[in-house]
N, C-alpha and C positions, 0 to 999 in steps of 0.2 A: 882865780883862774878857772875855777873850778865854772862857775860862773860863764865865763865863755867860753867855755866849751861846750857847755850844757846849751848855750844857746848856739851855737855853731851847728851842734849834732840836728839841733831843735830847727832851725831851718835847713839845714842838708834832709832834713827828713822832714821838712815840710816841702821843700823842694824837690825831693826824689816822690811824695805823697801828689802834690799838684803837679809834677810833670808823668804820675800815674795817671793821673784823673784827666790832664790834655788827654796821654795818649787813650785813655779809656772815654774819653769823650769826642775823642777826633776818630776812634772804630766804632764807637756807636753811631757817629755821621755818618760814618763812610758803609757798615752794616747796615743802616737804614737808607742812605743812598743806593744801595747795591739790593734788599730788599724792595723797596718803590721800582726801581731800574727794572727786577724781577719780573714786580708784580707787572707793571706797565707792559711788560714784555708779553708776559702769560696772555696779559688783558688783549692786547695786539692781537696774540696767536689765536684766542677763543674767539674774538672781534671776529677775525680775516677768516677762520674755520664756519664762523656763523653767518658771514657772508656769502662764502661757499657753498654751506648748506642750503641757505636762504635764497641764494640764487637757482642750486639747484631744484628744489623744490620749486619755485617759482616757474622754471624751466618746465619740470615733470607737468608741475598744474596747467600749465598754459599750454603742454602739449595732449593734457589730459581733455583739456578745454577742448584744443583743434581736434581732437579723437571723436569726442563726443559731440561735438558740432556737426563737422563730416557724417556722423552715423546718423543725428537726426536728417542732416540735409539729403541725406540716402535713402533713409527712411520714407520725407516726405516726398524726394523726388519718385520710387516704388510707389506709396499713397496713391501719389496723382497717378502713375502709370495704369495702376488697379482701378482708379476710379473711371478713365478714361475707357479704360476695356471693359468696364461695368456699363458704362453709359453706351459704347456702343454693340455692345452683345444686348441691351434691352433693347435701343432703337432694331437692331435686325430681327428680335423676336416678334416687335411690334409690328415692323414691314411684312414678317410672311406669316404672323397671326390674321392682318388686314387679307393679305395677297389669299390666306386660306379660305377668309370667310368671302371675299369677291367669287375667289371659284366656286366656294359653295354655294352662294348665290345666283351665280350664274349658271351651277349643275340643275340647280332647283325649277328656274325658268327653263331653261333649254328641256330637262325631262320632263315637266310642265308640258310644254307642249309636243312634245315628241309623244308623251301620253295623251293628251287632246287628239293629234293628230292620230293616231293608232285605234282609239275608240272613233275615230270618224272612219278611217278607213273599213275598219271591222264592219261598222253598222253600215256604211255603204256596201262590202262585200254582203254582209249577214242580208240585207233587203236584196241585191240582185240575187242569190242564193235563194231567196225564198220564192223570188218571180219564175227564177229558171226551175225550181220545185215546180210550183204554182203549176207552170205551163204542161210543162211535162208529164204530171199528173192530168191534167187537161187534157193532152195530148193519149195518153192514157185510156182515158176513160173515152173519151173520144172511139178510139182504135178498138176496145173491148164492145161497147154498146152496139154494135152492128153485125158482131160476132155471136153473141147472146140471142140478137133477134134472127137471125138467119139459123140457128140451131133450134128454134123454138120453130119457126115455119118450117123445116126440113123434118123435127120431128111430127109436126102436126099434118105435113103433107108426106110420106113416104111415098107419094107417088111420082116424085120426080125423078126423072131418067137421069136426069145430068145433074152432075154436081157442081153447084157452085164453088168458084174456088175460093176461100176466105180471103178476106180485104186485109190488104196489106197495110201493116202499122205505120203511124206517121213517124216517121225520122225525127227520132229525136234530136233535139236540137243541142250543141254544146254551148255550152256559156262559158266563156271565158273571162276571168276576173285579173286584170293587171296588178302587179303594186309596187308602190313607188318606193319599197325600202330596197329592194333588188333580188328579192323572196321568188322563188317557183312561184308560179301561179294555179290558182284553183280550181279547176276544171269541172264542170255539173255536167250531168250524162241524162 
């Protein structure tokens, strides 16, 4: 008897030993079911958090893109604005740099001859100036010469009763000199 009960105990305690190791093997399923369950879950959470991230950033980048796009596109559109005003502040420099040298050119010719003309006026005043000298002096000498000879016979003859009266001078003549710039005119005596 002794005997079976030894073997009795010997499977009650292999049966209390295997129905430990079921249940210690059906918690280690169910612990690594419930681990994996975990992990998968965590994995999920980091997944969908990194999706979130990933999207945001992609969000930020692409609005950093349209930021930066925009500011070149401002950029070049100012660019062209500046270059547009560049191009036509030279054209207008160029227009009244020409327009300056035309008037200059045209001051040069015009006092050109305004100085022609002015040395022609002159030296035709300066020659009738010199005739109405000329004459006048002429005139002059004229007037004097008969006054000289009549004092040289009045003193060579003190015997005349009556005096001669001195010969009257020729009237000077005046010359007058027009001119065309709208100037007084020159008057010779």
């Amino acid at each position: 008897m002794a005997t079976k009960m030894a073997s009795k105990k010997a499977t009650t305690k292999k049966s209390e030993l295997a129905q430990a190791g079921e249940h210690l093997t059906a918690a280690a399923g169910e612990v690594g079911a419930a681990v994996t369950h975990k992990i998968e879950e965590m994995s999920d959470a980091v997944s969908s958090s990194m999706a979130k991230v990933k999207k945001k950033v992609m969000a930020q980048r692409d609005e950093g893109k349209r930021k930066i796009s925009s500011m070149v596109r401002m950029a070049e559109t100012q660019f062209k604005k500046a270059e547009l005003e560049f191009k036509r502040m030279a054209e207008r420099a160029q227009k009244s740099i020409a327009q300056a040298e035309k008037k200059l050119e045209s001051t040069k010719r015009s006092s050109g001859k305004k100085l022609a003309s002015l040395e022609a006026n002159a030296q035709r005043k300066a020659k009738a100036l010199k005739k109405a000298i000329e004459r006048e002096t002429a005139a002059l000498k004229k007037s004097t010469t008969p006054k000289k000879a009549l004092a040289t016979k009045a003193s060579k003859t003190n015997k005349t009763a009556t005096k001669k009266a001195p010969a009257k001078k020729a009237a000077a003549k005046k010359v007058t000199i027009k001119r065309k710039t709208g100037t007084p005119a020159v008057r010779a005596k």
